[in-house]
SERO-4910 file (N, C-alpha, C, O; in steps of 0.05 Angstrom, whole numbers):
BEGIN
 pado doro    nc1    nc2    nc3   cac1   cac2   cac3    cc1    cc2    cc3    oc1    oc2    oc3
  Unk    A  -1125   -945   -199  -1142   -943   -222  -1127   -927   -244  -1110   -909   -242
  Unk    A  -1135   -937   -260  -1112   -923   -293  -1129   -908   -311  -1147   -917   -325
  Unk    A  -1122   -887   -310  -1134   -863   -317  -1118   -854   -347  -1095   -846   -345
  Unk    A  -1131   -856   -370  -1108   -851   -399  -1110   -820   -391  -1128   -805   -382
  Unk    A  -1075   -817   -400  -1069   -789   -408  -1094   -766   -418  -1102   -745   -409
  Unk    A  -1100   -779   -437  -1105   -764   -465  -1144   -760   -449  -1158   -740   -452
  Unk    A  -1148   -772   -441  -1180   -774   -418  -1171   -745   -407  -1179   -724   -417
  Unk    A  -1149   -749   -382  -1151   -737   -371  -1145   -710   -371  -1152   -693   -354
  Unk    A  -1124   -704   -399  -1122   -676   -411  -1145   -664   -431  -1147   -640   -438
  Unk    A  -1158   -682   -438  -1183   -662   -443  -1212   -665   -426  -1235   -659   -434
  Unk    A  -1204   -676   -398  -1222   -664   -377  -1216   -646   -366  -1231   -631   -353
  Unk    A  -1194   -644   -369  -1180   -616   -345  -1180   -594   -370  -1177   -571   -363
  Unk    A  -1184   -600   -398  -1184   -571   -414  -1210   -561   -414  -1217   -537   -412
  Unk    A  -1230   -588   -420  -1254   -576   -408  -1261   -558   -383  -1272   -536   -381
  Unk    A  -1253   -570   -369  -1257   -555   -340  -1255   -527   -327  -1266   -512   -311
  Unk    A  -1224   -529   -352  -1207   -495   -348  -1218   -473   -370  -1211   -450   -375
  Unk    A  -1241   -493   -384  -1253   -475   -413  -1275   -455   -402  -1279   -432   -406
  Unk    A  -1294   -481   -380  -1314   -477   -363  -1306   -457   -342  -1323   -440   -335
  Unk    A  -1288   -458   -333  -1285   -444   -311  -1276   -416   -317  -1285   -398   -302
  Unk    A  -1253   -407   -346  -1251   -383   -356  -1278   -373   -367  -1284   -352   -356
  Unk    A  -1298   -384   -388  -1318   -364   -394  -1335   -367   -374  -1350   -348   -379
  Unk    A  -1345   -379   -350  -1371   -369   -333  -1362   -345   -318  -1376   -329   -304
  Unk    A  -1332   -346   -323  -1320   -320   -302  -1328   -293   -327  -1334   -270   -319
  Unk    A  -1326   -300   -356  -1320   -276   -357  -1355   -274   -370  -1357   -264   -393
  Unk    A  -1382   -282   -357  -1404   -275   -367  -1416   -255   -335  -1424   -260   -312
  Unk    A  -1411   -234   -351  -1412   -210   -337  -1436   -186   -333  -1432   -162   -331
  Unk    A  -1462   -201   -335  -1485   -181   -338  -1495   -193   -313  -1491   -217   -310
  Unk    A  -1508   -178   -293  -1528   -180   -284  -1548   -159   -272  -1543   -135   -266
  Unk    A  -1569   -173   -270  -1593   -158   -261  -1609   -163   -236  -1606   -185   -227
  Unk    A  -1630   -141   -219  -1640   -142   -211  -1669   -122   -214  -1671   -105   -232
  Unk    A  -1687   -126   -196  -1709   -112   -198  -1704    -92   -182  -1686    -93   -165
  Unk    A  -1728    -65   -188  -1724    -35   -184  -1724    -35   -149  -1716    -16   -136
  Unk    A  -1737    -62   -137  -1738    -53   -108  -1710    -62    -91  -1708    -70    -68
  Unk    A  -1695    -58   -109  -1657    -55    -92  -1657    -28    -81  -1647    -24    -59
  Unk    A  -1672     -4    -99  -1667     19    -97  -1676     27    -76  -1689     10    -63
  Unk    A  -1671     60    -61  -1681     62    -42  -1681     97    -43  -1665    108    -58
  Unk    A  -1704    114    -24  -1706    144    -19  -1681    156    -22  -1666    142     -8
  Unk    A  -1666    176    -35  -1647    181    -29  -1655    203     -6  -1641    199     14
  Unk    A  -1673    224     -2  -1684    229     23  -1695    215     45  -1719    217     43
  Unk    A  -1688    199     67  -1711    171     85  -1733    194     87  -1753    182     92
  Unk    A  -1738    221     85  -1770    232     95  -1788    229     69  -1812    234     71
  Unk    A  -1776    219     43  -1795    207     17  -1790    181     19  -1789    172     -4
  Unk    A  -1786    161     38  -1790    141     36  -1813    124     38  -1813    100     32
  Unk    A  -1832    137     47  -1862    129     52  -1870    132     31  -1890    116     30
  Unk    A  -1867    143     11  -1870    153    -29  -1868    129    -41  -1887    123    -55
  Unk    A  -1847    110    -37  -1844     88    -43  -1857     68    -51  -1855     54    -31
  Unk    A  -1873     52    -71  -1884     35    -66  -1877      5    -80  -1892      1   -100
  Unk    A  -1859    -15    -75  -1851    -36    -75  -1881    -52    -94  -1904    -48    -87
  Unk    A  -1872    -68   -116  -1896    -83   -118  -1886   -104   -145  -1886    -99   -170
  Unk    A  -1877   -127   -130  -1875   -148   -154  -1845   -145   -159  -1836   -148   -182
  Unk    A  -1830   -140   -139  -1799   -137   -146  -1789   -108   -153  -1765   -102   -156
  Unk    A  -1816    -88   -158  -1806    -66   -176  -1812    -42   -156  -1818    -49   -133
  Unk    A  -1810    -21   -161  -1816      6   -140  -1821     33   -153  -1806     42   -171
  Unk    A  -1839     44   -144  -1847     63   -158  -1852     88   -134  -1853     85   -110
  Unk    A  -1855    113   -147  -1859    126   -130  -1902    135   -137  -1913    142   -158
  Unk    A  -1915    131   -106  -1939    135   -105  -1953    165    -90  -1976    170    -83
  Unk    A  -1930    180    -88  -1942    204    -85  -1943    227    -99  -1923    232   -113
  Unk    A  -1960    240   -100  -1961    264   -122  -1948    292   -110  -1941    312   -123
  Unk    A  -1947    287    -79  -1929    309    -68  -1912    299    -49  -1921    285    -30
  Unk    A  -1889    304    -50  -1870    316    -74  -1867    297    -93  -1856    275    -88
  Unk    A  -1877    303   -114  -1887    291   -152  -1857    282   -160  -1854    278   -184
  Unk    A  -1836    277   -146  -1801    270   -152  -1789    268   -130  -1784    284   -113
  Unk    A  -1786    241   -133  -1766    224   -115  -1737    218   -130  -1733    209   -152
  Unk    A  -1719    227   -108  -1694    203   -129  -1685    183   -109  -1683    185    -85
  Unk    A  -1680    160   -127  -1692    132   -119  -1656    125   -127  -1650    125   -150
  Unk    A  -1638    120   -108  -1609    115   -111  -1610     78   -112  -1622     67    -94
  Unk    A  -1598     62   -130  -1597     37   -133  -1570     30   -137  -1562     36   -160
  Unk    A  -1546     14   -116  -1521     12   -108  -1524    -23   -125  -1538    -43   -117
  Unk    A  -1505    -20   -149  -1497    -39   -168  -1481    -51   -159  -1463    -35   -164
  Unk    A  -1470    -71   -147  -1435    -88   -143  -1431    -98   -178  -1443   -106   -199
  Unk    A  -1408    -93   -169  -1388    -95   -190  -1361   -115   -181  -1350   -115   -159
  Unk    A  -1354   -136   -212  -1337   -153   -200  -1301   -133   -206  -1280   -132   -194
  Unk    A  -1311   -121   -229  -1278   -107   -242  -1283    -81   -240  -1304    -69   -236
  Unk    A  -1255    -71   -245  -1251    -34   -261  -1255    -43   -289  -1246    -63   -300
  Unk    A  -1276    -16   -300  -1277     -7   -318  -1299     -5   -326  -1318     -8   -310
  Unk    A  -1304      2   -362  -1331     18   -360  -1352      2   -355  -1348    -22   -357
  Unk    A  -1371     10   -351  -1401     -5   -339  -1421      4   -365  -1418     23   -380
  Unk    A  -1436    -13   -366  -1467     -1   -377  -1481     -5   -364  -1478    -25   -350
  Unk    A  -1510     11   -360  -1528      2   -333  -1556     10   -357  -1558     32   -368
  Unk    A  -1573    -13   -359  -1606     -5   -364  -1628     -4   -349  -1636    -25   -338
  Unk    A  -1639     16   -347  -1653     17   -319  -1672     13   -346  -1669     21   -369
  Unk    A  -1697     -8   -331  -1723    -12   -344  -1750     -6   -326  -1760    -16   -306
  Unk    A  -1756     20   -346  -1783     39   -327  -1815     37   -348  -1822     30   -371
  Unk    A  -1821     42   -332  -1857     58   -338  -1857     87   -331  -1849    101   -312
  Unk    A  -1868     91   -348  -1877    127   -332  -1906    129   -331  -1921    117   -346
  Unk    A  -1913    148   -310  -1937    155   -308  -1948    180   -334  -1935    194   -349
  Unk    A  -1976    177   -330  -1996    198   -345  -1974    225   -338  -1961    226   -317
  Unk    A  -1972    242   -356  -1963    267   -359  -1940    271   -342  -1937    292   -331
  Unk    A  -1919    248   -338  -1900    245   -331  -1873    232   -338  -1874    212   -352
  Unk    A  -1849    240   -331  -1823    222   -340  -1811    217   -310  -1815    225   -287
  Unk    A  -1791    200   -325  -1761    191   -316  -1738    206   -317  -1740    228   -327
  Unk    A  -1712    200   -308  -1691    211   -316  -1674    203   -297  -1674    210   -273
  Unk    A  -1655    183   -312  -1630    169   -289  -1604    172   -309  -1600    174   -333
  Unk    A  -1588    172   -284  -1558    181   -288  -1539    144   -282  -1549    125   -269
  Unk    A  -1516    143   -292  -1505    128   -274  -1482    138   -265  -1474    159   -276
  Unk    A  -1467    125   -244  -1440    141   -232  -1421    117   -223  -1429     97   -211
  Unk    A  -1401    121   -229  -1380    102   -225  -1350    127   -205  -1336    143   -216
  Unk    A  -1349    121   -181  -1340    131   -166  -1307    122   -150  -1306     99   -157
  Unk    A  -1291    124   -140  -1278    118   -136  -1275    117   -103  -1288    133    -89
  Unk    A  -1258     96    -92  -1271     91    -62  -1264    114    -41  -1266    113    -16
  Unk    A  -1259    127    -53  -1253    157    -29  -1270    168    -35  -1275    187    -20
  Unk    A  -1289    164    -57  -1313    186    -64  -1305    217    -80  -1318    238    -81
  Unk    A  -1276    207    -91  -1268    240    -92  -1268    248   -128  -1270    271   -137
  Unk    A  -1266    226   -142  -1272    219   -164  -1292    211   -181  -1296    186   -184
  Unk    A  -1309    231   -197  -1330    216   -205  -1331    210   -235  -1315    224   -247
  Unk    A  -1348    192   -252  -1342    188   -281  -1374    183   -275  -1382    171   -254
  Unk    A  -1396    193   -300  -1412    194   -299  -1427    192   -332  -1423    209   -350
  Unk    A  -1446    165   -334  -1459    175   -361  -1472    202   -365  -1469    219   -348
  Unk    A  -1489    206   -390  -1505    225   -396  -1538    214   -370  -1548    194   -360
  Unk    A  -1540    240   -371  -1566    235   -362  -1593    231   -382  -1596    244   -403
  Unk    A  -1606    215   -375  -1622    196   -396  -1649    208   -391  -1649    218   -368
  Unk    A  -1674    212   -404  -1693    222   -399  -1716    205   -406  -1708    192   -425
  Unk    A  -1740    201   -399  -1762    179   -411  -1794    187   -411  -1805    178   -391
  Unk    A  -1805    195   -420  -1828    195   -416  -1829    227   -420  -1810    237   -432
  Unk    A  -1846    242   -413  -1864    262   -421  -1859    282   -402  -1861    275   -378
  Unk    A  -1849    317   -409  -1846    335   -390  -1858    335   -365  -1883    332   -368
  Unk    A  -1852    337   -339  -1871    346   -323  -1887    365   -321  -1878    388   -322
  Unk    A  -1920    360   -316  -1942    373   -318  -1952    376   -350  -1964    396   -355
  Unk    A  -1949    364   -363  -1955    357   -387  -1990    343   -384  -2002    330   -367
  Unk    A  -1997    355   -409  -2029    337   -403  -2026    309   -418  -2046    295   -425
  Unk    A  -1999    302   -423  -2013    273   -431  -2015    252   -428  -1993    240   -425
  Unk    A  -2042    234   -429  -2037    217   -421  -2031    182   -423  -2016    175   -441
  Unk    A  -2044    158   -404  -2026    146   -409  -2003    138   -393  -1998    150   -373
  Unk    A  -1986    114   -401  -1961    104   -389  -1948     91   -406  -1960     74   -419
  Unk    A  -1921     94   -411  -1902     77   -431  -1887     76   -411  -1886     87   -389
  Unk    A  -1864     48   -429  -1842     32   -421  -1819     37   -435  -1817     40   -459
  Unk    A  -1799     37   -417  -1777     55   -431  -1755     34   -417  -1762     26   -395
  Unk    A  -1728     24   -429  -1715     20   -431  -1688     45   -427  -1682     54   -450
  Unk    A  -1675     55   -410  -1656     74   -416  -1628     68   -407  -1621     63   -384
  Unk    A  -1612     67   -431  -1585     52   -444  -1564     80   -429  -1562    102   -441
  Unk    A  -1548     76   -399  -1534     90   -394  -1502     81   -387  -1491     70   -367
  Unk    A  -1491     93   -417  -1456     89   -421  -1439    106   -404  -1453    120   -388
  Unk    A  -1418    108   -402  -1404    126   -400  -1393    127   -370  -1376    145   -364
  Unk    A  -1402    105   -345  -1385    105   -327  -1374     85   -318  -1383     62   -314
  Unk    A  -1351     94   -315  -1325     82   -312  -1320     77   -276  -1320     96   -261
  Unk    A  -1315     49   -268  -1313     47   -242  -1277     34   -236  -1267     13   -244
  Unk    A  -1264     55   -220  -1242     44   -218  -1231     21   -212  -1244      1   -216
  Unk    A  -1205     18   -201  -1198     -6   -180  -1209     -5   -155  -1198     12   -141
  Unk    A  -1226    -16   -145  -1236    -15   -112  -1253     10   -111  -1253     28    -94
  Unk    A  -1271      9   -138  -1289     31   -134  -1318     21   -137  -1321     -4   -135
  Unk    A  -1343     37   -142  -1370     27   -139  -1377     39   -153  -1366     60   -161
  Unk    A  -1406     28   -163  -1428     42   -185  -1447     40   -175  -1453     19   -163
  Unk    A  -1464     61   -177  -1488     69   -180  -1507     82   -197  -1497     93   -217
  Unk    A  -1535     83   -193  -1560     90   -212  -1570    105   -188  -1573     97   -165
  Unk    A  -1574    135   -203  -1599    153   -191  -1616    160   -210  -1608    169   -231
  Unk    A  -1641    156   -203  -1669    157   -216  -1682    182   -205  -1686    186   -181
  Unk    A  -1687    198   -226  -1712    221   -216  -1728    214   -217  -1735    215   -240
  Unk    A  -1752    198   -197  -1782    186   -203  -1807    205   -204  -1814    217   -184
  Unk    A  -1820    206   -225  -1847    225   -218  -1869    214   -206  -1872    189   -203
  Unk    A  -1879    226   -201  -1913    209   -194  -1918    189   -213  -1910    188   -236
  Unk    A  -1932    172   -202  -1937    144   -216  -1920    130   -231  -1928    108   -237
  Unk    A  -1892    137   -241  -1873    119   -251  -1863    105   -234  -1869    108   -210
  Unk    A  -1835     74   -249  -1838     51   -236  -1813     39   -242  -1816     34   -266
  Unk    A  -1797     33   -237  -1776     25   -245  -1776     -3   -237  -1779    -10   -213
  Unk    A  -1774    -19   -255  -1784    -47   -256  -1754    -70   -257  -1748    -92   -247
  Unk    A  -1738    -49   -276  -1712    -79   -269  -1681    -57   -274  -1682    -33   -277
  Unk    A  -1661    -72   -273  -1640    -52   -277  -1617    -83   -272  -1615   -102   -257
  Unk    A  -1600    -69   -301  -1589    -90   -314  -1554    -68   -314  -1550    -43   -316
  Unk    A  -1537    -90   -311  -1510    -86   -314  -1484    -93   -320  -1480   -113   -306
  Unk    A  -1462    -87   -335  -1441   -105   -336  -1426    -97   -303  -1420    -77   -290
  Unk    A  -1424   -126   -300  -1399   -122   -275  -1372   -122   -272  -1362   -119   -250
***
């Protein structure tokens, strides 16, 4: 079968066009119930619902809720954790980009959402929190730690890989 040149060099540039940008579309996401107790004796605090996780106890009123990102490269990350907070309550997540000995750490700012603790007010908002600033080496890992209060919910968490 006779295949023209000129066919078959712009199937194969197609192909190599397709195959360089799906490699380099580099966001993804999952929902808040990847995360998990970073204590297992507040793991019963936990409450999973609809993909998302929140913490449902009022004692102890703060959980941190550790959520382990894969990553395809080195270098810097952005991570958006997408929360709710409870009535007279906040959030507050970090991210960390580590290196595989654990001996190195690069870390965004810590991000804050919602309303002091023990605050009278009330209510629940949705917060979006935009955390820059860590850098994951060659053969290293990222992560998200969430301070959860009572009744907040961490619903999705978004990343470059």
């Amino acid at each position: 079968m006779y295949v023209n040149p000129r066919v078959w060099r712009t199937t194969l540039a197609v192909c190599l066009a397709v195959g360089t940008f799906a490699g380099l579309a580099s966001a993804r996401s999952a929902g808040g119930h990847i995360g998990r107790a970073a204590q297992p004796s507040q793991a019963s605090c936990l409450s999973p619902w609809y993909g998302t996780l929140g913490n449902s106890c009022s004692s102890p009123s703060q959980i941190e809720i550790d959520l382990p990102l894969p990553v395809d490269s080195a270098g810097n990350k952005n991570v958006t954790v997408s929360l709710t907070t409870g009535p007279g309550n906040g959030t507050y997540c970090q991210a960390f980009g580590l290196d595989k000995d654990t001996t190195t750490v690069w870390s965004s700012i810590n991000v804050v959402a919602g309303y002091p603790p023990g605050s009278t007010t009330t209510g629940t908002n949705r917060y979006d929190l935009a955390l820059t600033g860590a850098y994951v080496p060659s053969n290293g890992y990222l992560y998200t730690a969430c301070q959860v209060w009572y009744q907040a919910r961490i619903s999705a968490v978004t990343w470059t890989s």
